[in-house]
C-alpha positions as CSV (number, residue, x, y, z in Angstrom):
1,X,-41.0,13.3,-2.2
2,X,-37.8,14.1,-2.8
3,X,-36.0,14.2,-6.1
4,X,-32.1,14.0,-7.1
5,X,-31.2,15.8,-9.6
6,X,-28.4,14.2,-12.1
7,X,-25.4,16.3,-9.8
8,X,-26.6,14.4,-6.3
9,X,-27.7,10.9,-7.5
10,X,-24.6,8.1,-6.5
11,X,-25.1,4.5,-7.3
12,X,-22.9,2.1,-5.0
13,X,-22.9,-1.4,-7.3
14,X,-22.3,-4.2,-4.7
15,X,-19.7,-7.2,-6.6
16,X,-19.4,-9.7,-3.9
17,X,-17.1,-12.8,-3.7
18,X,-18.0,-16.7,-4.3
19,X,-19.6,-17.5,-0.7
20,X,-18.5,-13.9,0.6
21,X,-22.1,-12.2,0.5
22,X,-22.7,-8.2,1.1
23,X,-23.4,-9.0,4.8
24,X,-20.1,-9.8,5.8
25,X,-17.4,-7.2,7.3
26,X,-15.8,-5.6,4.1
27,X,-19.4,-5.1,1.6
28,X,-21.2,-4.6,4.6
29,X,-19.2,-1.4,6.2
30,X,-18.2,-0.1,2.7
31,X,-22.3,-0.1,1.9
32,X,-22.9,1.5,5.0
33,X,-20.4,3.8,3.9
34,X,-21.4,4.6,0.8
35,X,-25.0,5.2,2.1
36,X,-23.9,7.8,4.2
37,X,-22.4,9.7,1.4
38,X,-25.9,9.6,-0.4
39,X,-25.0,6.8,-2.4
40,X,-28.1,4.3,-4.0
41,X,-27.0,0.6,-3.6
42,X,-27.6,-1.8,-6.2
43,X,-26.8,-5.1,-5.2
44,X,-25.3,-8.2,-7.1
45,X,-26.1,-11.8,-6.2
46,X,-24.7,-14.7,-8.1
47,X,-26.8,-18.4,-7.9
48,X,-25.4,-22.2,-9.6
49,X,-21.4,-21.4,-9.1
50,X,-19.4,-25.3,-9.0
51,X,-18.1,-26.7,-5.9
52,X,-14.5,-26.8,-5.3
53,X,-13.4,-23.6,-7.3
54,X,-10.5,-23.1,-5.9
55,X,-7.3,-23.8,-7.7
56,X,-9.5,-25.2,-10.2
57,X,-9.1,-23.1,-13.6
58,X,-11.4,-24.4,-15.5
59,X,-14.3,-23.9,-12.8
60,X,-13.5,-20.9,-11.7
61,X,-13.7,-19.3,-15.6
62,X,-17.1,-20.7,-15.1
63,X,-17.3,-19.1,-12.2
64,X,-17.1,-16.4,-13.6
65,X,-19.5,-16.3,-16.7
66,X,-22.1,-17.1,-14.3
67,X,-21.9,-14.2,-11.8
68,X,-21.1,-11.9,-15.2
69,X,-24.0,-13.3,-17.3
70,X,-26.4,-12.8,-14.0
71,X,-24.8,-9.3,-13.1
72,X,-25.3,-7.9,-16.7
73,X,-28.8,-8.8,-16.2
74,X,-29.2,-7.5,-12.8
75,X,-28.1,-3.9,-14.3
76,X,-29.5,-4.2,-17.7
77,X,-31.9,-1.5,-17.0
78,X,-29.1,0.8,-15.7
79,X,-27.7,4.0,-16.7
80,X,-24.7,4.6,-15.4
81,X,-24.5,7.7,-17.5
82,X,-27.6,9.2,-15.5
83,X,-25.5,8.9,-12.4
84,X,-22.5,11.7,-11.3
85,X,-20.4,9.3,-9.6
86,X,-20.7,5.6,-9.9
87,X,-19.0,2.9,-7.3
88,X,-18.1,-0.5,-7.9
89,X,-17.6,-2.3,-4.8
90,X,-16.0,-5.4,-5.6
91,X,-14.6,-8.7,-3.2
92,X,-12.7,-11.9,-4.9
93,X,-14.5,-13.0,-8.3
94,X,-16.9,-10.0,-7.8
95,X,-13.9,-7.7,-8.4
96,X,-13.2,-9.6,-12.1
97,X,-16.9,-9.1,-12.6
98,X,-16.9,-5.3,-11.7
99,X,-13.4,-4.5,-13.9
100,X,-14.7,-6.2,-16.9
101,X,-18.4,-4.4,-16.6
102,X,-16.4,-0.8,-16.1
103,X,-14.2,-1.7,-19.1
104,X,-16.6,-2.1,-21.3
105,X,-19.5,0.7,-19.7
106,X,-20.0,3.8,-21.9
107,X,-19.4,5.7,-18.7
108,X,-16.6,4.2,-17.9
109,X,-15.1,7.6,-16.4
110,X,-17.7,8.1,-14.3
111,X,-17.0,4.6,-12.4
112,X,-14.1,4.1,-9.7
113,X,-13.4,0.5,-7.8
114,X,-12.8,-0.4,-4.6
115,X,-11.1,-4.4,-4.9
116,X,-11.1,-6.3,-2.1
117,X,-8.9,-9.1,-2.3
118,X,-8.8,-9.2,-6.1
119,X,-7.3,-11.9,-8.2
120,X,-4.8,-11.6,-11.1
121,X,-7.7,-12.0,-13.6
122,X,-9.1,-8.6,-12.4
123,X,-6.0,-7.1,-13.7
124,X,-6.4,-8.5,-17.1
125,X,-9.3,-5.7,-17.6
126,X,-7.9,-1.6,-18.1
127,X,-8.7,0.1,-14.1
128,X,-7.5,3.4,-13.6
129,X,-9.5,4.9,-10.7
130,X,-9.5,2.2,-7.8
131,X,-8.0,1.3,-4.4
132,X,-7.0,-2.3,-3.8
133,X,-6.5,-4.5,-0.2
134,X,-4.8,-7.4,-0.1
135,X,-3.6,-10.2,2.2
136,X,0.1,-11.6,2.3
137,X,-1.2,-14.9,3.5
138,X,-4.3,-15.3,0.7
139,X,-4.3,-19.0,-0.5
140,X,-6.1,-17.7,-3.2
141,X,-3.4,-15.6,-4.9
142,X,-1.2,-18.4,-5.0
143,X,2.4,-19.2,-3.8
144,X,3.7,-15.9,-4.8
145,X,1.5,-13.7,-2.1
146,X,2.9,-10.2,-3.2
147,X,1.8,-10.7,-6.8
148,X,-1.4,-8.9,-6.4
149,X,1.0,-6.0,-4.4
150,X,3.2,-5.8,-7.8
151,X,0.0,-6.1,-10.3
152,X,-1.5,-3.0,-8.6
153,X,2.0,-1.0,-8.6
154,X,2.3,-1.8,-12.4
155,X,-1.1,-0.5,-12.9
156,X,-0.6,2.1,-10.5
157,X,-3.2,1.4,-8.2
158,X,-3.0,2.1,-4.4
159,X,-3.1,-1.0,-2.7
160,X,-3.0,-1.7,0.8
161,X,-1.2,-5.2,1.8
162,X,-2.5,-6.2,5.2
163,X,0.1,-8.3,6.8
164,X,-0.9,-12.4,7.7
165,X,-4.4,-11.5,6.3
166,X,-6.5,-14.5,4.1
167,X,-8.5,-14.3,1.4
168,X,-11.1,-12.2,3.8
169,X,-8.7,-10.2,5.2
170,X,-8.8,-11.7,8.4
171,X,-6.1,-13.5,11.0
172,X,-5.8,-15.3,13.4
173,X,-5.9,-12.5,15.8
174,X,-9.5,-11.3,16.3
175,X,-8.0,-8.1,17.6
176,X,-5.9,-7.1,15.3
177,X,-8.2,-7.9,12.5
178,X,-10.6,-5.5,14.3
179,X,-7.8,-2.9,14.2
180,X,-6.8,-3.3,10.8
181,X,-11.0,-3.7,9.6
182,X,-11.2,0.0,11.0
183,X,-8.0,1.3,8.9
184,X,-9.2,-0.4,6.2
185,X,-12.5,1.2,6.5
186,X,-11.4,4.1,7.0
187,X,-8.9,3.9,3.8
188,X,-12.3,3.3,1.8
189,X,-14.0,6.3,3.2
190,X,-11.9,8.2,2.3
191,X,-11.9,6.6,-1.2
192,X,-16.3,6.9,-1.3
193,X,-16.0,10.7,-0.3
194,X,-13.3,12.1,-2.2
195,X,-12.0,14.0,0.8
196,X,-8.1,14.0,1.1
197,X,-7.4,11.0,-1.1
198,X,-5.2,10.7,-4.4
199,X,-8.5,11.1,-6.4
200,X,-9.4,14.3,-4.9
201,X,-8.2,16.1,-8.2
202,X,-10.1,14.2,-11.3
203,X,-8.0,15.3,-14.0
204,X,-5.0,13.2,-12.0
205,X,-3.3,10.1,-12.4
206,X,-1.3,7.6,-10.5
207,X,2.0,9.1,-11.6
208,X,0.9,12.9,-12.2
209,X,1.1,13.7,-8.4
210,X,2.8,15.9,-6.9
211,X,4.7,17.8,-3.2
212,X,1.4,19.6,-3.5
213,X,-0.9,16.9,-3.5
214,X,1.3,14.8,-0.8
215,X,0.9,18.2,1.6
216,X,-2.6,18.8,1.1
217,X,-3.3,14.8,2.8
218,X,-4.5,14.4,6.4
219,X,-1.7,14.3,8.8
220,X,-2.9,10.8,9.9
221,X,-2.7,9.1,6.7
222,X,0.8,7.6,5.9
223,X,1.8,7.5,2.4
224,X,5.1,8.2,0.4
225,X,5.1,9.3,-3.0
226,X,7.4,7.8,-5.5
227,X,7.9,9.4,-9.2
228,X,4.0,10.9,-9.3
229,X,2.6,7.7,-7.5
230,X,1.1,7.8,-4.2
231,X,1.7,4.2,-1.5
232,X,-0.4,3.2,1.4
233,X,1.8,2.7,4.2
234,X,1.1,0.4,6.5
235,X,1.3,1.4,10.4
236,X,5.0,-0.4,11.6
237,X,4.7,-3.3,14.1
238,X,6.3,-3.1,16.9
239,X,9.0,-5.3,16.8
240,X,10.0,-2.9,13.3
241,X,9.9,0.5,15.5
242,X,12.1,-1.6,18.0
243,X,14.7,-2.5,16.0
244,X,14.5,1.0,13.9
245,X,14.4,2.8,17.4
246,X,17.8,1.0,18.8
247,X,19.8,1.7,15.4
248,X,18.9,5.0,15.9
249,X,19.7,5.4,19.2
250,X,23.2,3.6,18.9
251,X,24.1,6.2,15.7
252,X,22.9,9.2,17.7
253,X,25.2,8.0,20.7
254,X,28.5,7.3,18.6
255,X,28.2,10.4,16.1
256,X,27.1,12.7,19.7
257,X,29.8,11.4,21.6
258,X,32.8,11.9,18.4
259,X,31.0,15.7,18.1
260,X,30.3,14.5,14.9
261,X,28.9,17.1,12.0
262,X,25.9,14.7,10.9
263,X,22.4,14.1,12.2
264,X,20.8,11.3,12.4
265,X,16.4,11.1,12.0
266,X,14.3,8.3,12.4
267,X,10.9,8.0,10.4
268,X,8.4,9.8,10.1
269,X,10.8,12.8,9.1
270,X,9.7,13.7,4.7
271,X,12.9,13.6,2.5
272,X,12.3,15.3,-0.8
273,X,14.6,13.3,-2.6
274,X,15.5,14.0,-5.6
275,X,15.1,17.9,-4.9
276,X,11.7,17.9,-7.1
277,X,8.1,17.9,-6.5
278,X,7.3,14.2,-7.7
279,X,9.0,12.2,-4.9
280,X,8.9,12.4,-0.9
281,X,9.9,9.2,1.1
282,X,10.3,8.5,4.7
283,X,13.0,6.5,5.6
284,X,13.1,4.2,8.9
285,X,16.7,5.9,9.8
286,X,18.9,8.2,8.3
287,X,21.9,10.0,8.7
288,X,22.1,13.6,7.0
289,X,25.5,15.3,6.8
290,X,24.8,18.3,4.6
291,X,23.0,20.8,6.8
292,X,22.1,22.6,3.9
293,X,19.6,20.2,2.8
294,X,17.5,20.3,6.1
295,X,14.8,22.7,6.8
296,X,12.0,22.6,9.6
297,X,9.9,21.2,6.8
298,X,11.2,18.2,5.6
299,X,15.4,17.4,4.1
300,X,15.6,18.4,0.7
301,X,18.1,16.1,-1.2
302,X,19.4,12.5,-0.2
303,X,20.7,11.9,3.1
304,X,23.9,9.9,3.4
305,X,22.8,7.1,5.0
306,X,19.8,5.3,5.0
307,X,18.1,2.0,6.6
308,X,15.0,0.2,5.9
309,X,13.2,-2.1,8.1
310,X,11.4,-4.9,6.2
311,X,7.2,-5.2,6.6
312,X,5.7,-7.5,4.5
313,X,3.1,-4.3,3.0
314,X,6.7,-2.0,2.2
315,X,9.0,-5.1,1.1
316,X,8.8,-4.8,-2.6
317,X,8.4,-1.3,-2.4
318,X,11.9,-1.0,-0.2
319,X,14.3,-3.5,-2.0
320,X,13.0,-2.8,-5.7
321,X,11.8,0.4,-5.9
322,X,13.5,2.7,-3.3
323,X,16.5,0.7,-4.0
324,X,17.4,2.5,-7.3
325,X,15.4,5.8,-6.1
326,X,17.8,6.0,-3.3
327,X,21.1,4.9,-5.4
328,X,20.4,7.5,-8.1
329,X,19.8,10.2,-5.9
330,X,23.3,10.0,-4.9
331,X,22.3,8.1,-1.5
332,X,25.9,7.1,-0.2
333,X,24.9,3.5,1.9
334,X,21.8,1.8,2.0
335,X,21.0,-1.1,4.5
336,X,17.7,-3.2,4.3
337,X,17.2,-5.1,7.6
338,X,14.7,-8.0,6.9
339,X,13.5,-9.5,10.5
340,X,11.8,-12.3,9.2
341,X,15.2,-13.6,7.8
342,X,17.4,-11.9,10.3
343,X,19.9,-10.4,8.0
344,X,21.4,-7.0,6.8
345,X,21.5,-6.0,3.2
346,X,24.3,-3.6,2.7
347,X,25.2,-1.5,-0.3
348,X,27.9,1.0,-0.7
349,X,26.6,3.1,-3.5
350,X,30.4,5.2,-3.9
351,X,32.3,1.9,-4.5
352,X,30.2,-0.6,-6.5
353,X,26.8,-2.1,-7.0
354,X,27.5,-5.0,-4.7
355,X,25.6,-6.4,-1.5
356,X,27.3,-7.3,1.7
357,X,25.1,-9.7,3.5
358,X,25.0,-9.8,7.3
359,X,23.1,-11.8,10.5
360,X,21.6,-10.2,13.2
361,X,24.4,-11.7,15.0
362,X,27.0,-9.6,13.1
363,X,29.2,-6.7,13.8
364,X,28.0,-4.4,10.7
365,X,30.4,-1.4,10.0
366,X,28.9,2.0,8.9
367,X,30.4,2.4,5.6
368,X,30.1,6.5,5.4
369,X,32.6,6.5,8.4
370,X,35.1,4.2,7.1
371,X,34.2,1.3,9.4
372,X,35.3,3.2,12.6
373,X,31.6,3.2,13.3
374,X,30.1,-0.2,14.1
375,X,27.0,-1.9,15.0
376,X,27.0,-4.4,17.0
377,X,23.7,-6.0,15.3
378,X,23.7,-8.6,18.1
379,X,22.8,-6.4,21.2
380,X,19.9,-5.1,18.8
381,X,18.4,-8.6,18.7
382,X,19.0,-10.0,22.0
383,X,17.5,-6.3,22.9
384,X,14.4,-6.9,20.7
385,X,13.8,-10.9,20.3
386,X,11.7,-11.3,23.7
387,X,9.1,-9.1,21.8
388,X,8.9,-10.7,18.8
């Protein structure tokens, strides 16, 4: 018979969702998971929950005394303390069930979460060592569908926002929710085993990485890192690499054809931006005109110009957070191109702190170059519209 010793024994604790039971896609892969890193699975199951919880307050508070009351006495006979590494796997109510057990566990720091589509109660509770998934089309979350995207990044939580997903993470296209089950999965492997993720190093902190830590991740795995904090990056759509590609292509053909000094990159090329070891980004396009910040390694220092192409996972992120990243690095133009609205935000950082707002049917000039550079925004869109 074998016997773990404290070191090898793993408890996964199962927290599933109101009607979403630990057979279904996310608890069932992430148990399968965890069992393959020698994990021990302790599942939850909740019994007696209201009918029609949702959007009901007062019923789902219930909801939620009942499948804590019942959890607490599923693991009443637990010690977490006896284990080296303790999961909690968490989907919907399960992960407001799974925060508030952690918070208040004498082992505490022994336990990390995975949240499946959590709500904003789960953030009322202290998490520090978790990874969050989301969907921008959740009717649970409420009207506001990045809330749970901006409750994680105040926390400093990783979180994944899976574009036109519900509340199980799922579409209406069965394929693409096939494709985006496997990143996910593979996102939470990496979580359960340790390997290559933000978490490798213990003693971190959202906030406390570093160039170091951002090098040692595997190649396939896109993230930037902003101020010490590490973000999932969505793979682009298509339609995003289309219109990225073309602007590219039409600033590469003007500056080659003037025998121009600057360079332009499109993403994934890493921009050390503020010449530190807390912050690398990848912008969609840039222009660089300072040779002296390149090497074969990544730019060192802002680039001139840079444009961002809208996802729904990288929206807040781009228009909030790079915005002033970007403007205080000494960035000279920024453009965020939004294709859901089909407009241009422009800023010219040198003049003032205003936006100049464009179509897709514009003519945009290219502020570096004095407007003798322009884009003719409408021959992108006719280019890229029959692929939408």
């Amino acid at each position: 018979m074998e016997i773990k010793t404290m070191k090898e024994k793993k408890l996964a604790v199962i927290f599933p969702g109101i009607g979403y039971t630990a057979d279904k896609p996310l608890l069932y892969y992430s148990r399968k998971i965890a069992a393959l890193h020698g994990y021990d699975e302790k599942i939850m199951a909740y019994t007696g929950f209201p009918p029609k919880i949702k959007g009901d307050r007062a019923r789902m508070e219930q909801s939620f005394r009942i499948a804590l009351e019942q959890s607490l006495e599923m693991l009443k006979d637990v010690d977490f303390s006896e284990y080296e590494d303790v999961l909690f796997i968490g989907k919907s109510i399960g992960t407001i069930v799974a925060a508030k057990i952690a918070s208040e566990s004498s082992a505490k720091d022994k336990i990390r979460q995975i949240l499946y589509t959590p709500l904003e109660d789960t953030f009322l509770f202290p998490i520090e060592k978790a990874i969050a998934f989301t969907g921008d089309d959740d009717p649970w979350v409420g009207r506001e569908k990045s809330r749970i995207f901006g409750l994680c990044e105040e926390r400093k939580i990783p979180c994944s926002l899976i574009p036109y997903a519900n509340h199980s993470l799922e579409s209406k296209d069965p394929f693409a929710d096939m494709k985006e089950l496997y990143r996910i999965m593979k996102e939470t492997e990496r979580f359960i085993s340790d390997m290559a993720t933000v978490f490798e190093n213990k003693e971190k902190k959202q906030g406390e990485y570093t160039l170091e830590d951002y090098l040692a991740l595997p190649d396939e795995r896109r993230v930037e890192l902003i101020d010490g904090v590490i973000y999932d990056m969505s793979a682009p759509t298509g339609y995003h690499q289309l219109i990225a590609g073309r602007l590219y292509t039409m600033l590469f053909q003007w500056i080659n054809g003037k025998e121009g000094k600057c360079m332009p990159f499109m993403s994934p090329v890493d921009v050390q931006l503020d010449c530190d070891n807390k912050t690398i980004v990848q912008p969609d396009v840039l222009i660089l005109c300072d040779k002296s910040k390149y090497t074969p390694e990544r730019i060192v220092g802002a680039p001139d110009f840079v444009a961002e192409v809208l996802s729904k996972s990288t929206k807040r992120k781009d228009i909030f957070i790079k915005l002033n990243k970007y403007k205080n690095a000494g960035v000279r133009e920024y453009w965020i191109i939004d294709p859901d609205r089909k407009t241009v935000m422009v800023w010219h950082f040198e003049k003032d702190d205003n936006i100049a707002l464009y179509s897709f049917r514009d003519r945009i000039p290219v502020g570096i170059y004095d407007g003798e550079l322009v884009i003719d925004f409408a021959e992108i869109d006719d280019m890229v519209a029959p692929w939408m």
